[in-house]
LUMKOL-579814 format. One record per residue: x, y, z of N, C-alpha, C in turn; residue number from 0. Coordinates in pm, whole numbers, plus 50000, padded with zeros to 5 digits. Example, Ala and Ser with C-alpha at 12.3 -4.5 7.8 and 13.67 -1.06 7.14 Angstrom:
LUMKOL-579814
n_u/n_v/n_w/ca_u/ca_v/ca_w/c_u/c_v/c_w/resi
51319/49431/50780/51230/49550/50780/51320/49670/50780/0
51285/49775/50708/51367/49894/50714/51290/50003/50787/1
end
This chain:
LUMKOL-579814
n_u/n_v/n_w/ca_u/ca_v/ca_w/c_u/c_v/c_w/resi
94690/75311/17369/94705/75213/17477/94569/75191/17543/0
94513/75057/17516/94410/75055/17626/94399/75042/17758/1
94341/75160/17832/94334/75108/17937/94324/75051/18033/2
94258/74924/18023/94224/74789/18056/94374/74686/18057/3
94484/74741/18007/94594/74718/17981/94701/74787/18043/4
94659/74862/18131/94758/74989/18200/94715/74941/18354/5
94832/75005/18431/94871/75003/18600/94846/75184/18615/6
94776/75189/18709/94771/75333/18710/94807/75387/18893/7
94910/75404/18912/94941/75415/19058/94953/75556/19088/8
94944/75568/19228/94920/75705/19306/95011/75755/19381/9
95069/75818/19376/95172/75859/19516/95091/75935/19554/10
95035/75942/19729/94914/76019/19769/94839/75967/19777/11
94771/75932/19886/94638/75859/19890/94522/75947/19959/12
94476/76090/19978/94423/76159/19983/94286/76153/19938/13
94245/76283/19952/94098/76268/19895/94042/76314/19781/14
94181/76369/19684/94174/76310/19522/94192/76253/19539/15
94312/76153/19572/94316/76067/19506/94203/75940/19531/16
94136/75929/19607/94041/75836/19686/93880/75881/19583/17
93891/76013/19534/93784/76051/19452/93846/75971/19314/18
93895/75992/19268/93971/75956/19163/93947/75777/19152/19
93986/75728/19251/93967/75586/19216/93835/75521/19244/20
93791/75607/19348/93630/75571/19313/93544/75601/19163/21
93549/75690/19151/93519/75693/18980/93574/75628/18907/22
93691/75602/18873/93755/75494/18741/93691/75379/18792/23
93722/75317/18903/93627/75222/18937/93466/75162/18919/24
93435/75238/18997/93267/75306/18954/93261/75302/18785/25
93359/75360/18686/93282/75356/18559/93340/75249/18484/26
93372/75176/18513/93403/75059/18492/93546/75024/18355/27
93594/75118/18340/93697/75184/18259/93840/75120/18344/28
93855/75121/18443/93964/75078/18535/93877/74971/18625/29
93956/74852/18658/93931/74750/18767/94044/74830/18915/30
93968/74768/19004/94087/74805/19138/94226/74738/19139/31
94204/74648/19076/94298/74582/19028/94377/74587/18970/32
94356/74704/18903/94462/74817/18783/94519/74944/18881/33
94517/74917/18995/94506/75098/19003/94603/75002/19194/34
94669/75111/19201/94806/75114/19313/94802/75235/19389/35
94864/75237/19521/94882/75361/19655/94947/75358/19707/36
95061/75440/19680/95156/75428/19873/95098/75595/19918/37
95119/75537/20039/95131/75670/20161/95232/75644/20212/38
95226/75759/20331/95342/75718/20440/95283/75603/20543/39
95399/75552/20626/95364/75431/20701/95201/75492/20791/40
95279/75611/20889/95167/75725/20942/95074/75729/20922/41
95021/75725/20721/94913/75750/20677/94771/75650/20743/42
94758/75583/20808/94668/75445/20815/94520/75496/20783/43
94524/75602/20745/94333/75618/20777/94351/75620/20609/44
94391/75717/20594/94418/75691/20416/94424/75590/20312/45
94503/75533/20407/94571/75316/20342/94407/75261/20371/46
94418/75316/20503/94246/75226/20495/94185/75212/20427/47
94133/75334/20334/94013/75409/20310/94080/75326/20166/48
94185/75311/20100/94193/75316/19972/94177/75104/19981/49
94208/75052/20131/94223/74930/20072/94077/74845/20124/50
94016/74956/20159/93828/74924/20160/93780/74926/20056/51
93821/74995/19941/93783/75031/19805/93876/74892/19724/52
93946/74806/19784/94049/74684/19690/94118/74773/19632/53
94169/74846/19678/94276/74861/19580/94456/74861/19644/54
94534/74808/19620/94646/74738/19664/94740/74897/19686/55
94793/74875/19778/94865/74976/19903/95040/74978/19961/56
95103/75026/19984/95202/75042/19994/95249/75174/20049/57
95387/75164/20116/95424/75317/20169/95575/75313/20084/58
95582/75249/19969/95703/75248/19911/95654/75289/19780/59
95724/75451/19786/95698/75514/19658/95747/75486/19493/60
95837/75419/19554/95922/75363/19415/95853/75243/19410/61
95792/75177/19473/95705/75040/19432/95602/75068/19366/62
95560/75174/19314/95417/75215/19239/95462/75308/19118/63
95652/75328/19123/95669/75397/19018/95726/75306/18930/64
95769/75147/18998/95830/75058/18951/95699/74972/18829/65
95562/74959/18930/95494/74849/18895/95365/74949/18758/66
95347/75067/18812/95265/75098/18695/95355/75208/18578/67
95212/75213/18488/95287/75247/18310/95265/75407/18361/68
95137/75462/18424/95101/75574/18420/95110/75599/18586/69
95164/75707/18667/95234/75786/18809/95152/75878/18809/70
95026/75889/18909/94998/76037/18944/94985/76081/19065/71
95098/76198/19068/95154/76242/19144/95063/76339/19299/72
94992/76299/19325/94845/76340/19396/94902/76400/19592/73
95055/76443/19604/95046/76507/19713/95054/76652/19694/74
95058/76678/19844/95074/76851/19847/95154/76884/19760/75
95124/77059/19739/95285/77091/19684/95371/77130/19738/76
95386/77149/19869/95480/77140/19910/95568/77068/19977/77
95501/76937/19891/95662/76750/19922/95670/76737/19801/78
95662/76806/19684/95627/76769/19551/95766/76742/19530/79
95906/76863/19545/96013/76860/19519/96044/76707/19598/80
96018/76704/19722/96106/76599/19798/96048/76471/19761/81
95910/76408/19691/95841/76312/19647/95969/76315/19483/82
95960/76368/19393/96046/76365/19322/96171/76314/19327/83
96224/76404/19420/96370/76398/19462/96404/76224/19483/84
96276/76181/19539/96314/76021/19599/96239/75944/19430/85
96182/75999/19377/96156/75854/19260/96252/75894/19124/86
96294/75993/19094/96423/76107/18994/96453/75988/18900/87
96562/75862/18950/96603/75812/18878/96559/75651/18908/88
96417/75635/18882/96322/75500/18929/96292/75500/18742/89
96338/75603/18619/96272/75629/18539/96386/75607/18449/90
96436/75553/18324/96493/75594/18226/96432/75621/18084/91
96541/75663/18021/96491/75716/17848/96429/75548/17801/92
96469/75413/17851/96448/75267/17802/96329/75232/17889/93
96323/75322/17974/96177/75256/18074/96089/75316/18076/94
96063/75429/17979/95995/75541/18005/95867/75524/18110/95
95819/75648/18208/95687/75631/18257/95629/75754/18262/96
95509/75761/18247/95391/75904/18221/95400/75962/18369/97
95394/76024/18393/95450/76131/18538/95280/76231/18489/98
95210/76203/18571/95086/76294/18604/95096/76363/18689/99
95096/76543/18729/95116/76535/18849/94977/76629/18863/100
94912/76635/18998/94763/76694/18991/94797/76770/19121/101
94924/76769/19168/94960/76934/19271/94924/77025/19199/102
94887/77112/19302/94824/77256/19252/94916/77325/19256/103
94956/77438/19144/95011/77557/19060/95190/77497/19088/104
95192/77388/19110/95293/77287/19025/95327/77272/18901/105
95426/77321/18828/95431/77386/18659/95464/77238/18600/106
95514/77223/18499/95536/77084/18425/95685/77109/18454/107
95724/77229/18425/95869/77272/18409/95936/77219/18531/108
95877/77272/18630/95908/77239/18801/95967/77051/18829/109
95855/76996/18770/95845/76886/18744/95939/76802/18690/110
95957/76865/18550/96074/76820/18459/96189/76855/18529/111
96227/76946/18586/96328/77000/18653/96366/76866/18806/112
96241/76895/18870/96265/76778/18960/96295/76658/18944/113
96263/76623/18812/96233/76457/18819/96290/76450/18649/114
96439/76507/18655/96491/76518/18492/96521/76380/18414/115
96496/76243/18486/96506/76126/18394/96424/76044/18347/116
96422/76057/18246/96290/75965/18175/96133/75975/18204/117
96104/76059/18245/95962/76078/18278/95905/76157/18174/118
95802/76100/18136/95780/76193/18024/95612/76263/18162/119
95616/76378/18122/95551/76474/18256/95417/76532/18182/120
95331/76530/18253/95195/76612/18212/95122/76664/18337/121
95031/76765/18329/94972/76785/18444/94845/76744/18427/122
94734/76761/18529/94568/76754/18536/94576/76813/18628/123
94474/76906/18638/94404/76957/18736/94215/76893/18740/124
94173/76833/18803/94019/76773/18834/93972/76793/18963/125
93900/76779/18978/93811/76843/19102/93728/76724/19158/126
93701/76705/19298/93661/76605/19336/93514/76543/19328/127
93455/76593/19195/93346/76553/19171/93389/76401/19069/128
93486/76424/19023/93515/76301/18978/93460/76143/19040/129
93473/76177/19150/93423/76085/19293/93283/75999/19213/130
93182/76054/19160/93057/76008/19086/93042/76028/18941/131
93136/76059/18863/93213/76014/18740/93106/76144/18665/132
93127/76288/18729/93110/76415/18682/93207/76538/18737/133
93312/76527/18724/93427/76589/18771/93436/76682/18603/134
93512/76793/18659/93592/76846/18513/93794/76840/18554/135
93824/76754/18452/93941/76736/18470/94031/76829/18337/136
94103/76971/18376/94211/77016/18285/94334/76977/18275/137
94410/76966/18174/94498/76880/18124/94606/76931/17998/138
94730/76923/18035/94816/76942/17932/94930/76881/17958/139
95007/76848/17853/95140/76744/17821/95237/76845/17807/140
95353/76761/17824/95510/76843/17884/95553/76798/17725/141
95684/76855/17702/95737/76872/17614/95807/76700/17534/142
95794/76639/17667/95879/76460/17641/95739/76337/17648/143
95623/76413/17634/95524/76359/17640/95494/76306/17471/144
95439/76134/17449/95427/76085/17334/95308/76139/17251/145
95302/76114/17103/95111/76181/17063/95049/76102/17116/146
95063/76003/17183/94932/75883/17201/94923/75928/17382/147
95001/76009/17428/94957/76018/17565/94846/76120/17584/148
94829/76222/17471/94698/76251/17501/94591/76189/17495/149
94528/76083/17453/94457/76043/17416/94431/75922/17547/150
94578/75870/17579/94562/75809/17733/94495/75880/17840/151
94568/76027/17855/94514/76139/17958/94348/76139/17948/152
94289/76196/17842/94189/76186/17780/94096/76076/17810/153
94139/75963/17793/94092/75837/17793/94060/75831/17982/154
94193/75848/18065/94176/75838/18174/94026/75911/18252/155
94091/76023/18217/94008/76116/18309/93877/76122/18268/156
93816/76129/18133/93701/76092/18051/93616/76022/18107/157
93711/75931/18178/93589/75812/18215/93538/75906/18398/158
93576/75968/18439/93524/76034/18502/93483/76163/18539/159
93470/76191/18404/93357/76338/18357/93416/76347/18255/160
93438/76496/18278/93458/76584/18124/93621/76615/18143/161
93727/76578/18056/93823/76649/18049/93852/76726/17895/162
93945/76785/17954/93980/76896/17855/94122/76975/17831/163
94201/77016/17744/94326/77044/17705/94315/77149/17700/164
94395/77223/17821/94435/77418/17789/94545/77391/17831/165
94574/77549/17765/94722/77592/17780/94776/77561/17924/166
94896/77546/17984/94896/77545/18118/94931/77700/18169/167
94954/77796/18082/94968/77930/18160/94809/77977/18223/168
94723/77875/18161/94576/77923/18229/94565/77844/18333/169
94638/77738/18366/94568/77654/18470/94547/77702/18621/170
94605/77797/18680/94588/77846/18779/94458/77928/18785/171
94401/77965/18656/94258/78048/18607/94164/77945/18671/172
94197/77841/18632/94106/77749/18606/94090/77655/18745/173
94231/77691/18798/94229/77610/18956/94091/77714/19001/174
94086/77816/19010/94000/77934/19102/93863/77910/19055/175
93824/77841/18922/93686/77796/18890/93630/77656/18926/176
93740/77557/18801/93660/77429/18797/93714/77325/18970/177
93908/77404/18979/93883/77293/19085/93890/77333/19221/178
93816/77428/19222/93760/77464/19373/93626/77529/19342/179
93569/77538/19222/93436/77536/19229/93338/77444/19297/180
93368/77301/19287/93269/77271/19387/93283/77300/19532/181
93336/77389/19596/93310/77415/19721/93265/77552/19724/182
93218/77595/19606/93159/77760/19618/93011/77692/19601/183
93023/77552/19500/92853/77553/19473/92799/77440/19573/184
92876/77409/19679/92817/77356/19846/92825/77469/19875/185
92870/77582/19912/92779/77671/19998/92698/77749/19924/186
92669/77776/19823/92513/77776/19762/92461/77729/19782/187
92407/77606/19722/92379/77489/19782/92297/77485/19907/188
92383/77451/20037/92366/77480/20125/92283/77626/20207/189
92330/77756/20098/92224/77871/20097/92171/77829/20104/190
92104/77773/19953/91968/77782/19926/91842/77686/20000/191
91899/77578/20098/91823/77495/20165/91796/77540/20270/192
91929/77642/20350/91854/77704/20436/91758/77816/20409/193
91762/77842/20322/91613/77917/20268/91512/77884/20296/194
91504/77748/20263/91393/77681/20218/91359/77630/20433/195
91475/77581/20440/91440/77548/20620/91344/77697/20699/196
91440/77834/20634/91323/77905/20726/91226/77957/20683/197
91158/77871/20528/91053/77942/20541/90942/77805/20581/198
91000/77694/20628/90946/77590/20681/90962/77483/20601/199
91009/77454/20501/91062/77292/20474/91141/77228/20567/200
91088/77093/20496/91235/76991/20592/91336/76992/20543/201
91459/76987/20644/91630/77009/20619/91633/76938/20472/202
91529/76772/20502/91586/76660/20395/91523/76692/20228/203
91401/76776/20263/91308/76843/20123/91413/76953/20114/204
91447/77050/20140/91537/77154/20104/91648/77143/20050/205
91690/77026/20086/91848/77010/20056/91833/76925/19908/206
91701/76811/19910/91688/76726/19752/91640/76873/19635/207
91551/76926/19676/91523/77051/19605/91597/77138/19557/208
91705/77207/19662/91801/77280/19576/91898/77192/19486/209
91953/77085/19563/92028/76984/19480/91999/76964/19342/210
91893/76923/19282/91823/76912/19232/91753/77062/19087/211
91767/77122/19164/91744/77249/19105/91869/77299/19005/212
92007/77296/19147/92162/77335/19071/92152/77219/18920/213
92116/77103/18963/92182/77017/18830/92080/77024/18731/214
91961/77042/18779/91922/77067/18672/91967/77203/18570/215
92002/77318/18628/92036/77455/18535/92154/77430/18490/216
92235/77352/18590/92360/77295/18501/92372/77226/18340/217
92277/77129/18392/92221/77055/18308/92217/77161/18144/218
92065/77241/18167/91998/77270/18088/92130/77385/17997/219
92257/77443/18105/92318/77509/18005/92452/77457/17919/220
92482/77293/17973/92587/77254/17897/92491/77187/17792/221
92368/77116/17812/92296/77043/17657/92253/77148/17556/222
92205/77278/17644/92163/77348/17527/92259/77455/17470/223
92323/77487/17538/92482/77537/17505/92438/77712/17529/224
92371/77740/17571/92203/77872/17574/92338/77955/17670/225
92328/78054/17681/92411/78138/17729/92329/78134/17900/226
92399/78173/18015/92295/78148/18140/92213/78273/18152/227
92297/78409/18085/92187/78512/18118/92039/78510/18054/228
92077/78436/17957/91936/78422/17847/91835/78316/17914/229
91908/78201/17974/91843/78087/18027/91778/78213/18162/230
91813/78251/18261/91786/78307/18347/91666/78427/18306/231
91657/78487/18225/91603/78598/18151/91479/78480/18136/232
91490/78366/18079/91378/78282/18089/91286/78239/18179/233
91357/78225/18253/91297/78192/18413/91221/78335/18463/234
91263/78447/18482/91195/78566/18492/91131/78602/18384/235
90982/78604/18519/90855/78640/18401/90828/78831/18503/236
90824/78892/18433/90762/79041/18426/90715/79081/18566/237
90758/79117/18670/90677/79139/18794/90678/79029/18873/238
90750/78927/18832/90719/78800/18918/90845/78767/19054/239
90822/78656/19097/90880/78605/19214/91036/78588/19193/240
91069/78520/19044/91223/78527/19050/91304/78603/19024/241
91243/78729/18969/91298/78888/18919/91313/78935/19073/242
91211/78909/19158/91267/78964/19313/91381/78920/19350/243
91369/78788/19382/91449/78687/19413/91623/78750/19368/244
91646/78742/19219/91745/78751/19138/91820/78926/19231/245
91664/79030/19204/91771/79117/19287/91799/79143/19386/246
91734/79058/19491/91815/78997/19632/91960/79030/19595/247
91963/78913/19514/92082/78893/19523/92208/78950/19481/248
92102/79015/19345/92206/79158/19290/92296/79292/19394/249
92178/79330/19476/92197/79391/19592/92316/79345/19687/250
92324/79211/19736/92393/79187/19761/92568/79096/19691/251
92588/79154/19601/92684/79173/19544/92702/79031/19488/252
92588/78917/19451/92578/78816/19431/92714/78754/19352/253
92670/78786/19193/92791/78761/19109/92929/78787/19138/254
92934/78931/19179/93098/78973/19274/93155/78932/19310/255
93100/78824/19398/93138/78749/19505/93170/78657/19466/256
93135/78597/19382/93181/78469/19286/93300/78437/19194/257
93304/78619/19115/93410/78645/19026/93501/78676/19136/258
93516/78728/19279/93656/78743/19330/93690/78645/19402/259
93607/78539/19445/93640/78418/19461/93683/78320/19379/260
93698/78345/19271/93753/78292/19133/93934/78364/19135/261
93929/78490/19131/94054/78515/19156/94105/78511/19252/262
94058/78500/19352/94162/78473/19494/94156/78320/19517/263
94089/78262/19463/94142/78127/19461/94291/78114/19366/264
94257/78150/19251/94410/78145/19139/94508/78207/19194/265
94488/78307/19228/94635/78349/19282/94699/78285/19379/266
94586/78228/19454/94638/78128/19617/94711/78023/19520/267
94671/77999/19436/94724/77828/19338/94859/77910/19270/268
94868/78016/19252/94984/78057/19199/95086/78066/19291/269
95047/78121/19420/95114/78151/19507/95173/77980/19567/270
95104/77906/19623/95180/77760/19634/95269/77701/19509/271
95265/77715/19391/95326/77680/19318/95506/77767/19324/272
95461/77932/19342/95586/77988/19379/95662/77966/19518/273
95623/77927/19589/95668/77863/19715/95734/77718/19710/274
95675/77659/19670/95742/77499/19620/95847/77550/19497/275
95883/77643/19428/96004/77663/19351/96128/77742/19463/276
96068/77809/19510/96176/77869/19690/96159/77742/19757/277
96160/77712/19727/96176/77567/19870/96305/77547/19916/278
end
């Protein structure tokens, strides 16, 4: 299915979902013109924000499950059941529609369970870097899902970074890295400029510098595919400034801190997902 040929609507107008349509937009893969929002009436800053960007708005959830081919499901998880509950039978086996849902540690099963007619169900998990069409979006299809909907999923999210197909018993792994990683690497980030502020740069040189620095090592370890300890082992020369530097940070439990912020993020994503099944 080309996309240029698809309605792609939102229940949720948030800040995925507002990242989300700025990138399809932005990469020119989706027009605004393709792409739909309801919120609640309440919502107005939200409606705003999405109909500054052109893209057409609504607080009638079944009007965006009626008008597009592909539904992603972009609220909390805990209205996920009651967002369901109200679109359930907006869907038949003769009307089929792709049910995306990008709630966190929200199972497919949950899903299928909620919303048992005609939806054929997949999840994504993406992260709001998508916003400038370098997001990592994870992704897997439910059991009533067609072969050509991977390749839609794929197609979608592609156009705003990198997506990719894992199992979904990992996706909660993966909530604790890729989609709350970018808020571990803003406060790095952010470290590292105030570094640079007290040893006398400007806020605006510190902040392009480290910026700048992160994407580049980013950079250098997805093109060269180089393992980071080896890339890093590179950068330290024998007695020098970044071998200090590095065990700064060793000392202070640098990496540690990273790997248990990785798991206490997943389990938090596990834990909302088991709460929205007690509901």
């Amino acid at each position: 299915m080309l996309l240029s040929k698809i309605t792609v609507g939102f229940i949720g107008a948030g800040n995925m979902a507002q990242a989300l349509v700025r990138g399809m937009t932005a990469s020119g893969k989706l027009k605004a013109s393709q792409l739909f929002a309801s919120a609640p009436q309440w919502d107005t800053v939200n409606l705003d924000k999405m109909k500054k960007m052109n893209i057409r708005t609504t607080s009638d959830n079944a009007q965006v499950v009626q008008e597009s081919a592909v539904i992603l499901l972009a609220v909390k998880p805990g209205i996920v059941r009651e967002v369901c509950n109200e679109i359930q039978w907006l869907s038949t086996p003769a009307n089929e529609k792709l049910l995306v849902s990008i709630a966190a540690g929200i199972s497919i099963a949950d899903i299928e369970q909620f919303c048992p007619a005609g939806y054929r169900v997949a999840r994504v998990m993406p992260n709001t870097a998508v916003a400038v069409m370098e997001g990592t979006s994870l992704f897997c299809l439910g059991r009533t899902c067609k072969a050509e909907d991977h390749q839609l999923i794929e197609d979608i999210f592609s156009s705003v970074g990198y997506a990719l197909e894992i199992p979904e018993q990992l996706f909660d792994a993966a909530a604790g890295l890729s989609g709350c990683g970018p808020a571990y690497m803003y406060l790095t980030l952010e470290a590292l400029a105030e570094g640079g502020v007290k040893l006398g740069l400007s806020r605006d040189v510190a902040l392009k510098l480290a910026a700048h620095t992160m994407r580049g090592a980013a950079t250098m370890a997805i093109e060269t595919g180089t393992h980071p300890g080896i890339l890093r082992e590179e950068v330290e020369s024998p007695g020098g400034a970044t071998v200090c530097g590095v065990h700064e940070l060793e000392k202070h439990a640098y990496r540690s801190a990273l790997i248990c912020a990785v798991e206490a993020a997943a389990l938090k994503s596990a834990q909302l997902g088991s709460k929205t099944k007690n509901y």
